[in-house]
C-alpha positions as YAML, in Angstrom:
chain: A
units: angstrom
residues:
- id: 1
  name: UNK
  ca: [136.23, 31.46, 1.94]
- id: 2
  name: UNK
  ca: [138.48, 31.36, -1.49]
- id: 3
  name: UNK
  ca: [138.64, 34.86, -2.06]
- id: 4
  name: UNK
  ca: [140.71, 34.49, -5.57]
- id: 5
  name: UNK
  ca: [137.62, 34.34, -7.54]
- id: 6
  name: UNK
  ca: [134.90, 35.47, -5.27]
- id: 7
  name: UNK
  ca: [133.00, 38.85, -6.09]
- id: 8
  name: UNK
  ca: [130.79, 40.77, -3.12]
- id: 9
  name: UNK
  ca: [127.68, 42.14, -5.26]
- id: 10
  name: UNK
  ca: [127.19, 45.59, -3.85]
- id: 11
  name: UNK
  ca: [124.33, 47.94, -3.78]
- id: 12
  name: UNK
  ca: [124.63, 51.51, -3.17]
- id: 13
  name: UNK
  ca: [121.22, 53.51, -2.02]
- id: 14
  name: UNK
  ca: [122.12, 57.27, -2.28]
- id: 15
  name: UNK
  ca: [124.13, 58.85, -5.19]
- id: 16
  name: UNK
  ca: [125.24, 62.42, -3.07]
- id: 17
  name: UNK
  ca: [128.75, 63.36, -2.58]
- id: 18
  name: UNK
  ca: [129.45, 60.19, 0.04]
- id: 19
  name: UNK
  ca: [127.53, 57.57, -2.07]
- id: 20
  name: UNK
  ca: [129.42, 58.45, -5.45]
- id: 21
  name: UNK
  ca: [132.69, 58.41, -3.28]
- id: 22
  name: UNK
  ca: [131.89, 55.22, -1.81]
- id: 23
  name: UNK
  ca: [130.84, 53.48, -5.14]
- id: 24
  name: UNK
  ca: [133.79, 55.08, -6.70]
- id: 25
  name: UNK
  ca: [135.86, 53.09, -4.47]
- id: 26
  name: UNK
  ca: [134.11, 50.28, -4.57]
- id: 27
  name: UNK
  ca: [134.07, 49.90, -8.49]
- id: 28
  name: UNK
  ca: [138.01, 49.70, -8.23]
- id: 29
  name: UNK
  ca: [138.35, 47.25, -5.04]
- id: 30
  name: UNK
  ca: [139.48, 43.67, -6.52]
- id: 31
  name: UNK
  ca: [136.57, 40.96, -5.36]
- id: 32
  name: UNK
  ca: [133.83, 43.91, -5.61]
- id: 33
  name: UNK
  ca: [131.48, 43.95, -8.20]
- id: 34
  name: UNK
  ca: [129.36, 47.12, -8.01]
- id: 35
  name: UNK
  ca: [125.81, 45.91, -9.13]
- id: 36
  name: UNK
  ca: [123.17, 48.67, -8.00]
- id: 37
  name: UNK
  ca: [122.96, 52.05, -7.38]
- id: 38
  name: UNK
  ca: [119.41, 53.63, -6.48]
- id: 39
  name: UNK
  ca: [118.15, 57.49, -5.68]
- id: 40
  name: UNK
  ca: [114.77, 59.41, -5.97]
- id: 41
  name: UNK
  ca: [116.80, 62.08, -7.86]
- id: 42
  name: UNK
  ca: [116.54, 62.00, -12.08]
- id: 43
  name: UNK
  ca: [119.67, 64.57, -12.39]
- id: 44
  name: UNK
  ca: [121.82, 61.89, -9.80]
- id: 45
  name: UNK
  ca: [120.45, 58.56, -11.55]
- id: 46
  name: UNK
  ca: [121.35, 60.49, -14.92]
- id: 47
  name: UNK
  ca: [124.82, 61.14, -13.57]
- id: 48
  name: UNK
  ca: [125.56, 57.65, -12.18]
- id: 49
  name: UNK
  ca: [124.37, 56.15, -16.08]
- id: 50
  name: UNK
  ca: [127.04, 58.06, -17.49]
- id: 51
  name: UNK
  ca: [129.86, 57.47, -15.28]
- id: 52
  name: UNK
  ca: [129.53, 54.04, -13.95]
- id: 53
  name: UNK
  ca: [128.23, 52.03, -17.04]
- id: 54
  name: UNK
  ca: [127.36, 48.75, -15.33]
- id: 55
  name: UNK
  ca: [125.36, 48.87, -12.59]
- id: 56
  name: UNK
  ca: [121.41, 49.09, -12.43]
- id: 57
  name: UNK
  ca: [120.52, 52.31, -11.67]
- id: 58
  name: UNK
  ca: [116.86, 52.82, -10.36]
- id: 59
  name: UNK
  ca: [114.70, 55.35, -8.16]
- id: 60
  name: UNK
  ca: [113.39, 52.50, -6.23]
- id: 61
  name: UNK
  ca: [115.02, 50.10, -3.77]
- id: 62
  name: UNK
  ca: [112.62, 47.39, -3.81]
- id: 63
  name: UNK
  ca: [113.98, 46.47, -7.62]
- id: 64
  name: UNK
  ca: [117.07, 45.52, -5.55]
- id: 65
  name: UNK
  ca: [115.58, 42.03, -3.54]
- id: 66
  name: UNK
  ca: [116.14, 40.10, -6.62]
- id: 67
  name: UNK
  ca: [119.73, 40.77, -7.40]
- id: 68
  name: UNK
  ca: [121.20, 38.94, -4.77]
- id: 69
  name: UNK
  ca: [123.19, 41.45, -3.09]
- id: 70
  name: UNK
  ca: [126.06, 40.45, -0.58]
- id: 71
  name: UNK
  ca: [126.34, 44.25, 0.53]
- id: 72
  name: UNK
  ca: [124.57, 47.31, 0.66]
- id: 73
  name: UNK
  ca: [126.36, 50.24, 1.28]
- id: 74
  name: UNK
  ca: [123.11, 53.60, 2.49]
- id: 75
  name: UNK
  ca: [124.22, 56.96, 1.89]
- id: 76
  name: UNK
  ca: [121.20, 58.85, 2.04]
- id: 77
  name: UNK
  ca: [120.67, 61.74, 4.57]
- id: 78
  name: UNK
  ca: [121.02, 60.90, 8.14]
- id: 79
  name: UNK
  ca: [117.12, 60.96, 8.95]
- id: 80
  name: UNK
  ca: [116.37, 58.78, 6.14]
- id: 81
  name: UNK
  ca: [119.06, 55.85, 7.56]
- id: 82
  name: UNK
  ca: [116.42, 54.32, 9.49]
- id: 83
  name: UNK
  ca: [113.69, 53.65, 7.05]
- id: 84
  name: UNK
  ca: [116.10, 52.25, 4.72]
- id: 85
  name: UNK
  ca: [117.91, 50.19, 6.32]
- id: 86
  name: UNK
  ca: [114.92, 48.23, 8.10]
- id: 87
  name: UNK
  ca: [113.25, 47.79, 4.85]
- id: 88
  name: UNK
  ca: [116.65, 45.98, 3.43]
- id: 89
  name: UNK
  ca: [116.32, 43.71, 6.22]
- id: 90
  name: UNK
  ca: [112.71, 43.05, 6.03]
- id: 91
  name: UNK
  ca: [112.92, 42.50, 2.45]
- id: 92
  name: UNK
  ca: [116.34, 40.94, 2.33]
- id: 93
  name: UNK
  ca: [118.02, 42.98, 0.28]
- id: 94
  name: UNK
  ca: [121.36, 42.06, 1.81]
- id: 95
  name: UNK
  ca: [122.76, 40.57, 5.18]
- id: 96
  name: UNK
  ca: [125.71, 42.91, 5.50]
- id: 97
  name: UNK
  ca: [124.97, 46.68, 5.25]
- id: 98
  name: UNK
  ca: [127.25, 49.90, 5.24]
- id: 99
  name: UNK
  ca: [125.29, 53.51, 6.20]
- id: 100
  name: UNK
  ca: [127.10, 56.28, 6.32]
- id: 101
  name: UNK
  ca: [127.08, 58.30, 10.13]
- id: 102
  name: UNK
  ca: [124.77, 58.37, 12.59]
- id: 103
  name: UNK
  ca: [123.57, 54.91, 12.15]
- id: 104
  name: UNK
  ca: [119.85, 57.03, 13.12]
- id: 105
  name: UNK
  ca: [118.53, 59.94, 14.50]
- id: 106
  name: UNK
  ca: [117.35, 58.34, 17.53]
- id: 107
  name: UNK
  ca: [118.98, 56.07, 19.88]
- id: 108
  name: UNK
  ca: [115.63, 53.68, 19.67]
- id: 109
  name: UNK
  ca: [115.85, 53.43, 16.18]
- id: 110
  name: UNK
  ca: [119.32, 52.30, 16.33]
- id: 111
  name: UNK
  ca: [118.52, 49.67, 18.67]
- id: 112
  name: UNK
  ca: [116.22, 48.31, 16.55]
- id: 113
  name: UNK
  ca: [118.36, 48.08, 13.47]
- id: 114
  name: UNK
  ca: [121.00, 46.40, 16.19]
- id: 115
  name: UNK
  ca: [118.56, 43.85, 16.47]
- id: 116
  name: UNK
  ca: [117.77, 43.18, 13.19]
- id: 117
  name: UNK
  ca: [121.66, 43.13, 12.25]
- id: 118
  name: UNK
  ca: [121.92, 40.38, 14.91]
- id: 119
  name: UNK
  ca: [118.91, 38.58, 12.98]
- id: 120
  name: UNK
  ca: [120.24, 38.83, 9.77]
- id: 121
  name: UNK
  ca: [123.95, 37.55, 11.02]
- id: 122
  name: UNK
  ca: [125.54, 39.87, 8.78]
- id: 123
  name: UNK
  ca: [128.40, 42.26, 9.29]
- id: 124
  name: UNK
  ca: [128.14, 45.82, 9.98]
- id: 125
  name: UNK
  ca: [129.47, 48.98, 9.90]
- id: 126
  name: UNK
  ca: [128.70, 53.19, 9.73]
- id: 127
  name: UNK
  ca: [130.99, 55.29, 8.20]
- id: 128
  name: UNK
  ca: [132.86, 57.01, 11.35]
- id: 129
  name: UNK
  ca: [135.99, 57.11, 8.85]
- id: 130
  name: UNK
  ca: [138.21, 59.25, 11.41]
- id: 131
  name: UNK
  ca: [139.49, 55.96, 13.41]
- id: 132
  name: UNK
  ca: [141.20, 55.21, 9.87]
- id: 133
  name: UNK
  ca: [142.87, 58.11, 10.27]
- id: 134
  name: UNK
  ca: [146.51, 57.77, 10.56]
- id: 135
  name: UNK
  ca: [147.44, 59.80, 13.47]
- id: 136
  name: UNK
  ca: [144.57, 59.01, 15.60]
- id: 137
  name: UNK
  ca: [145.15, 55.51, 14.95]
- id: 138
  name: UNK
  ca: [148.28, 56.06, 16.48]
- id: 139
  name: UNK
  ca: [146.92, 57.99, 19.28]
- id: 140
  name: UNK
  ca: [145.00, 55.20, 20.14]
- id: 141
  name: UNK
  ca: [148.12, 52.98, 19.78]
- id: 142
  name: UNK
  ca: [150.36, 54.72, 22.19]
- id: 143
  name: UNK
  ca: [147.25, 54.99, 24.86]
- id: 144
  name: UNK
  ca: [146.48, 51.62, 24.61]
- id: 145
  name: UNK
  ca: [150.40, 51.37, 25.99]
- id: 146
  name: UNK
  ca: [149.76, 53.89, 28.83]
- id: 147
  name: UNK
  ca: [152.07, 55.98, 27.82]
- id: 148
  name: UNK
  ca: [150.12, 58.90, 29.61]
- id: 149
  name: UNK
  ca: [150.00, 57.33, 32.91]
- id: 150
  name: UNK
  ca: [146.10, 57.77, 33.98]
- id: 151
  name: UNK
  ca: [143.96, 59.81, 31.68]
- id: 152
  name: UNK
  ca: [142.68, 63.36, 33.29]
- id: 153
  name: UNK
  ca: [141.02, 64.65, 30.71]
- id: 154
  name: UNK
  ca: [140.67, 66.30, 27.51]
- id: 155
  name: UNK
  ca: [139.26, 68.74, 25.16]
- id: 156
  name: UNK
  ca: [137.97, 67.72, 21.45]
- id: 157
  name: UNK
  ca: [136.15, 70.10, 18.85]
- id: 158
  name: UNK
  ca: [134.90, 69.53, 15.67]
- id: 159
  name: UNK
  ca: [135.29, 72.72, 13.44]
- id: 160
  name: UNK
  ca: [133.94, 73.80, 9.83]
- id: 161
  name: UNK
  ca: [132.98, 76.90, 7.85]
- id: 162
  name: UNK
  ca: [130.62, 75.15, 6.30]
- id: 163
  name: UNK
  ca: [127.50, 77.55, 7.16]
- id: 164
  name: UNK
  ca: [129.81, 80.36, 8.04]
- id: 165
  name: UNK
  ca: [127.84, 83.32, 6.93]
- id: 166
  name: UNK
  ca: [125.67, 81.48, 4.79]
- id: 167
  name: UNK
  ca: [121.83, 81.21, 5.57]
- id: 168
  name: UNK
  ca: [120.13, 78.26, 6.59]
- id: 169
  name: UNK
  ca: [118.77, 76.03, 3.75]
- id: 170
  name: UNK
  ca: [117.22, 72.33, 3.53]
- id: 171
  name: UNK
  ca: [121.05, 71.13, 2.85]
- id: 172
  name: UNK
  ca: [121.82, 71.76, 7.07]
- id: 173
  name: UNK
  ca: [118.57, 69.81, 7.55]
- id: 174
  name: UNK
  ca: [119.21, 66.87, 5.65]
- id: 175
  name: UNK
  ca: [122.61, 66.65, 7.61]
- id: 176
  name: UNK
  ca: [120.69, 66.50, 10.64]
- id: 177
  name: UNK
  ca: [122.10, 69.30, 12.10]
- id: 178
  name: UNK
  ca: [125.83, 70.34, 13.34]
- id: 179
  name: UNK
  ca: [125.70, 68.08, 16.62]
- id: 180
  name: UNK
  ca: [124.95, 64.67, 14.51]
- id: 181
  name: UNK
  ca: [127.16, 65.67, 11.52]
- id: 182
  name: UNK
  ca: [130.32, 67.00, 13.36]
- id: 183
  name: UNK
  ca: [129.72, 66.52, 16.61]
- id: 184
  name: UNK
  ca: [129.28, 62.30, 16.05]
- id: 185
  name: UNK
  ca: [132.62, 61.91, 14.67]
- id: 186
  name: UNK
  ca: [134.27, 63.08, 17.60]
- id: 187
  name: UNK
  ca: [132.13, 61.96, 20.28]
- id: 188
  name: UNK
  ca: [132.66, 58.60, 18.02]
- id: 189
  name: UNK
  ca: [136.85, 58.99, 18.46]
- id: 190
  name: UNK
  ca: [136.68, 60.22, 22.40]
- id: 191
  name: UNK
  ca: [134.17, 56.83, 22.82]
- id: 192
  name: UNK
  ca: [136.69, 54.83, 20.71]
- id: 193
  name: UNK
  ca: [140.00, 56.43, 22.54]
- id: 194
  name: UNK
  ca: [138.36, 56.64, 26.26]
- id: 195
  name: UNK
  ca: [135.64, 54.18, 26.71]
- id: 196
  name: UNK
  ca: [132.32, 55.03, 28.46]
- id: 197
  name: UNK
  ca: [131.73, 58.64, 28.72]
- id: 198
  name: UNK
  ca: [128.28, 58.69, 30.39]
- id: 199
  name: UNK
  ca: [128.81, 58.77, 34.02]
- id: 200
  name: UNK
  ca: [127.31, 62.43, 33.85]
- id: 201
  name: UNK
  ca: [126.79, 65.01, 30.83]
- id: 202
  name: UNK
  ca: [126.82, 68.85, 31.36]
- id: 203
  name: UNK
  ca: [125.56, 71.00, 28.40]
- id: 204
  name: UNK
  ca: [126.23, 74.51, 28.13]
- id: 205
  name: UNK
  ca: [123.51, 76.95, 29.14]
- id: 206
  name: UNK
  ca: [124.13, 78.37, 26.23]
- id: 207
  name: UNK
  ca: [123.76, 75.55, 23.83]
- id: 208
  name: UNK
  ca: [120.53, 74.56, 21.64]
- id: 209
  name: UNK
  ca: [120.89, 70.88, 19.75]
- id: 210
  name: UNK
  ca: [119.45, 72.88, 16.90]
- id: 211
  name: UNK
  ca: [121.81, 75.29, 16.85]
- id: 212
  name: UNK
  ca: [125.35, 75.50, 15.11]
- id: 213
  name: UNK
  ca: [127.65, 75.73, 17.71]
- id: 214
  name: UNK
  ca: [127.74, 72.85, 20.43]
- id: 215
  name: UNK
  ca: [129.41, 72.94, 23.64]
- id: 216
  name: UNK
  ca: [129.14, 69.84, 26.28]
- id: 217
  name: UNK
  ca: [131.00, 68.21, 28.73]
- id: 218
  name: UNK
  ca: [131.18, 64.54, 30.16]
- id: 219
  name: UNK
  ca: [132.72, 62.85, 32.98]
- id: 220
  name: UNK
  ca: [134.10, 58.90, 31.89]
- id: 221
  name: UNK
  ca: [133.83, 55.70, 34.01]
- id: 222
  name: UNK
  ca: [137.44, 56.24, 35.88]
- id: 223
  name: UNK
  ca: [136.08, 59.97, 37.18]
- id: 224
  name: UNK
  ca: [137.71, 62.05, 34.44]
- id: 225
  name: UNK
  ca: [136.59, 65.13, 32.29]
- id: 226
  name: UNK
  ca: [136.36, 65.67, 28.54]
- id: 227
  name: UNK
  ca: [134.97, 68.83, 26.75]
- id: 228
  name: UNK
  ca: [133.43, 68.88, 23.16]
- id: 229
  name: UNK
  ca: [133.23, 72.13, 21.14]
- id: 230
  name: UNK
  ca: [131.46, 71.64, 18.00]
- id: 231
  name: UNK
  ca: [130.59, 74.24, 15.42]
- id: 232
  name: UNK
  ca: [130.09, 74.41, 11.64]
- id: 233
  name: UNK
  ca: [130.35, 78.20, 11.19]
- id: 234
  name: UNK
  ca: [134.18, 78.33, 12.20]
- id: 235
  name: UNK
  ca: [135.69, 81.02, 10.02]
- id: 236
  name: UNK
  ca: [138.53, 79.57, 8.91]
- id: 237
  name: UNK
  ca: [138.15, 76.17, 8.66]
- id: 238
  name: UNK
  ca: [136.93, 75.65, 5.24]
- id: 239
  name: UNK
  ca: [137.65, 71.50, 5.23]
- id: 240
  name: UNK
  ca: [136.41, 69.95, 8.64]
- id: 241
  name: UNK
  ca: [138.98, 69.81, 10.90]
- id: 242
  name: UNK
  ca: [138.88, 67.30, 14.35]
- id: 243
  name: UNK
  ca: [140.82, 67.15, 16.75]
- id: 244
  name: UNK
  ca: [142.20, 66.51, 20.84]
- id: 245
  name: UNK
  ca: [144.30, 67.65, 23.56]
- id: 246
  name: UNK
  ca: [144.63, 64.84, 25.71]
- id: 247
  name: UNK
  ca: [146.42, 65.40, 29.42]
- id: 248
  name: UNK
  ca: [147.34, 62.31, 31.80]
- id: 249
  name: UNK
  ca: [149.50, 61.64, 34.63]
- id: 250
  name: UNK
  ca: [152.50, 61.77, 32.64]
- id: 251
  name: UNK
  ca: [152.14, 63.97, 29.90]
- id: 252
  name: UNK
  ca: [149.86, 65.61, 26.78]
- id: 253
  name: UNK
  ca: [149.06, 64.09, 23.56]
- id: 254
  name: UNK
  ca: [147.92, 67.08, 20.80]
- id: 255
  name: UNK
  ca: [146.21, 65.34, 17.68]
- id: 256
  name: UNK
  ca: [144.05, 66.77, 14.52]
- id: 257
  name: UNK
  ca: [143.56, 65.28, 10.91]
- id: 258
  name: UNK
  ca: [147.58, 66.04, 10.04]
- id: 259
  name: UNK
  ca: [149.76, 65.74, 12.85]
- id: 260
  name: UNK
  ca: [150.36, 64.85, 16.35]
- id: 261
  name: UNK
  ca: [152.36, 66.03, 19.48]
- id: 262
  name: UNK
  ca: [153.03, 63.88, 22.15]
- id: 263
  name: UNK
  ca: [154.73, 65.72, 24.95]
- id: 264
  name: UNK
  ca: [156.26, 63.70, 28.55]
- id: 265
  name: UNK
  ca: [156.18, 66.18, 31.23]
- id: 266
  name: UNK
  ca: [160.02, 65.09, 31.77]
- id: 267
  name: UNK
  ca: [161.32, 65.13, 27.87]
- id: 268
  name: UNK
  ca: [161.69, 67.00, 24.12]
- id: 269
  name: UNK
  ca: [157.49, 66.68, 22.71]
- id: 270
  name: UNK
  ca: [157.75, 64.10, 19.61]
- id: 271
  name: UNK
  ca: [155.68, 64.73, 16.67]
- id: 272
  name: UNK
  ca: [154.59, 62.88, 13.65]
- id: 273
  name: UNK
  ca: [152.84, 64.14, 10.50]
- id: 274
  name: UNK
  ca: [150.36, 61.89, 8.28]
- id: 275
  name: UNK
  ca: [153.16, 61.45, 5.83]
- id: 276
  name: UNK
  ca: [155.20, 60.14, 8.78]
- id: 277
  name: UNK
  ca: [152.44, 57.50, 10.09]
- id: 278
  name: UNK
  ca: [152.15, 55.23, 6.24]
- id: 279
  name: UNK
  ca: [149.26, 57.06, 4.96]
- id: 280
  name: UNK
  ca: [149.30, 55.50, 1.73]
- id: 281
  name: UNK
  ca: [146.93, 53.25, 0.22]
- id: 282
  name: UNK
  ca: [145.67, 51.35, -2.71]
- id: 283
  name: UNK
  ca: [143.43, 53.90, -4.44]
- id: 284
  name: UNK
  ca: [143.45, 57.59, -3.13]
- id: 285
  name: UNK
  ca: [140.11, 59.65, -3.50]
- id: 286
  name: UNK
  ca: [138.36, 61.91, -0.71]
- id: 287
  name: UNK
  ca: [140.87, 61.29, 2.48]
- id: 288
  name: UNK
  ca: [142.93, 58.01, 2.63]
- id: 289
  name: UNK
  ca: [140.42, 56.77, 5.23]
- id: 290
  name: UNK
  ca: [137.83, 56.23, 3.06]
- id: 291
  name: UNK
  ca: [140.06, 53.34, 1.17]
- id: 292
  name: UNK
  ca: [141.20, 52.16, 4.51]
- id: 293
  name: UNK
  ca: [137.37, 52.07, 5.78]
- id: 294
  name: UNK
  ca: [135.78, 50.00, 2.46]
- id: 295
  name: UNK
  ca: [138.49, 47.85, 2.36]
- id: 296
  name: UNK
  ca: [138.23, 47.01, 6.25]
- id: 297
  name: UNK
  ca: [134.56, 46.21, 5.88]
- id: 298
  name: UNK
  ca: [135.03, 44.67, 2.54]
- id: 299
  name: UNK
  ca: [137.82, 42.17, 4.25]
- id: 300
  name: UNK
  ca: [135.79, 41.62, 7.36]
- id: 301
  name: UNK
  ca: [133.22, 39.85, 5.28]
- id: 302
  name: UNK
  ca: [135.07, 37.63, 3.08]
- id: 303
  name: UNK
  ca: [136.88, 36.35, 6.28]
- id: 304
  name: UNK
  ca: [134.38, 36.61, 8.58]
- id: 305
  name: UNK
  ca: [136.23, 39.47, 11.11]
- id: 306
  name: UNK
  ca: [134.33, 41.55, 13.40]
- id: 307
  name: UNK
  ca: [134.16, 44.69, 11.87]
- id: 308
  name: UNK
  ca: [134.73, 48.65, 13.77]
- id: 309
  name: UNK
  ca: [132.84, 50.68, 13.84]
- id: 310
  name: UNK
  ca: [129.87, 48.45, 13.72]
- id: 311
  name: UNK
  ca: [126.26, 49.20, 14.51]
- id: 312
  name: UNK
  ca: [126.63, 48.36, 18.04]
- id: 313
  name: UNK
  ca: [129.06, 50.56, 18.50]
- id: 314
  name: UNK
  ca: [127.75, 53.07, 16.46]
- id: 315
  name: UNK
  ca: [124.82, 53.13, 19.00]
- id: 316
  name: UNK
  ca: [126.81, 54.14, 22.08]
- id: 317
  name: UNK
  ca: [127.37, 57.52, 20.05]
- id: 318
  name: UNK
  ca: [123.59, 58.15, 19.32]
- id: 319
  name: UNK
  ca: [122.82, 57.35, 22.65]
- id: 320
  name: UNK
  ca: [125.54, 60.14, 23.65]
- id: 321
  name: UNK
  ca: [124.04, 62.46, 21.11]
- id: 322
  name: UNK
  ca: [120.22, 61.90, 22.64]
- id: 323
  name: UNK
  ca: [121.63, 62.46, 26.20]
- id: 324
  name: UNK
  ca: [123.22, 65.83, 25.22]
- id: 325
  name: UNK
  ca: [120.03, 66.60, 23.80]
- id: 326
  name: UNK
  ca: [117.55, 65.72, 26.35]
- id: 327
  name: UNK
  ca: [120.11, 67.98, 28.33]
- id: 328
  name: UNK
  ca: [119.70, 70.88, 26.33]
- id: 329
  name: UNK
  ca: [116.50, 70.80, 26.38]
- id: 330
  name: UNK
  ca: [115.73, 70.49, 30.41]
...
């Protein structure tokens, strides 16, 4: 494809925090042309009028079908993703679509939308932004080189303040609660980083899926152990912070959103920061990943590239997430 000239149309459904990042980005990406932006709310429909001037901006996503959109990106609450999606395949609204994590709330649902993906032969992705993160990219790098010897196991959390000491409202709801908002990031990272994890799932006695605090444990294919500890009413932590402590055969790797440690049982540990790893790019707003994310997706379709994390992959979390439920709840 002759991508000097060429301009994706792009829809965004969802004006919140993620869908005004995402269309912020996109309105400054060369070979994007943002051409739609739709949500129920007046007050978010008034905002996007007055700060993107282009676009159509409408309450209703049906007045998309005849704009012939390229893209769509969905950035609506999580338990809205599957409605939404499905109807812009059924109406075709777009063959390659963007939603924002979990792909669903149920592992069915995502199947389905798999399968209409497939249909559509369209690209995919959901917005598990944290593999564009510099240092766990380069966590994955140097186990992809075995530099641990054989993985044992390891220990990942996902912490925020978020609802520290505040009282539940609609806003936790729409989220769909602490295990699908946190907790799929880094179940999405130890899936990317380890492979299957499903060859057995323990879930703390303690632990409710509706709850804020999360606590599970799973055993992957070559017989190790990982632990998740997720919680968004960590005092302290008042950006989301994600991170691993990953032991092998050979040594530790220590990573989180700025920095990581890798450690050889028989040498000095080496660390890098973000600013040591490249983390520059293009246009900065939010995290770097964001940029790195659109502009992956963005690139995968003009060239035709498969594109990470895609809706099949995206599924292997939500089927995680469902197992840790049914868990819970036994």
């Amino acid at each position: 494809m002759d991508t000097v000239d060429k301009k994706l149309k792009v829809g965004v459904v969802g004006l919140g925090k993620m869908g005004l990042l995402h269309a912020s980005l996109l309105s400054v990406m060369p070979n994007v042309q943002l051409v739609a932006l739709c949500d129920k709310s007046w007050l978010m429909r008034r905002l996007a009028k007055s700060t993107l001037k282009r676009p159509l901006v409408t309450d209703k996503l049906n007045e998309m079908s005849n704009l012939n959109l390229d893209v769509v990106y969905v950035t609506t609450p999580i338990p809205t993703h599957y409605g939404i999606v499905k109807e812009i395949y059924m109406q075709n609204i777009a063959r390659n679509v963007f939603v924002e994590k979990t792909l669903s709330s149920h592992h069915a649902q995502s199947e389905e939308l798999c399968s209409l993906a497939y249909n559509s032969k369209g690209h995919t992705m959901v917005g598990y932004m944290k593999r564009f993160s510099v240092t766990f990219r380069k966590t994955k790098e140097l186990l992809d080189q075995g530099v641990l010897g054989s993985v044992l196991s390891f220990d990942a959390y996902a912490y925020s303040s978020d609802f520290f000491g505040v009282q539940r409202d609609s806003v936790s709801g729409a989220r769909g609660g602490v295990l699908e908002d946190l907790g799929s990031h880094v179940s999405d990272l130890a899936l990317w980083l380890f492979g299957d994890l499903l060859s057995s799932i323990k879930v703390s006695s303690s632990t409710d899926p509706k709850s804020d605090s999360v606590q599970f444990e799973v055993v992957g294919s070559n017989n190790f152990a990982g632990k998740f500890d997720v919680s968004w009413v960590k005092d302290g932590y008042h950006m989301p912070e994600f991170g691993l402590v990953i032991r092998g055969t050979e040594g530790t790797i220590k990573v989180d959103d700025t920095e990581l440690v890798f450690a050889l049982d028989s040498a000095q540990p080496k660390t890098w920061y973000r600013q040591d790893l490249d983390d520059h790019v293009t246009f900065f707003l939010g995290d770097s990943e964001y940029f790195r994310e659109n502009d992956q997706f963005i690139k995968s379709i003009f060239f035709n590239d498969r594109s990470e994390p895609n809706f099949q992959t995206a599924t292997k979390v939500d089927y995680l997430l469902e197992q840790v439920r049914c868990k819970a709840n036994e």
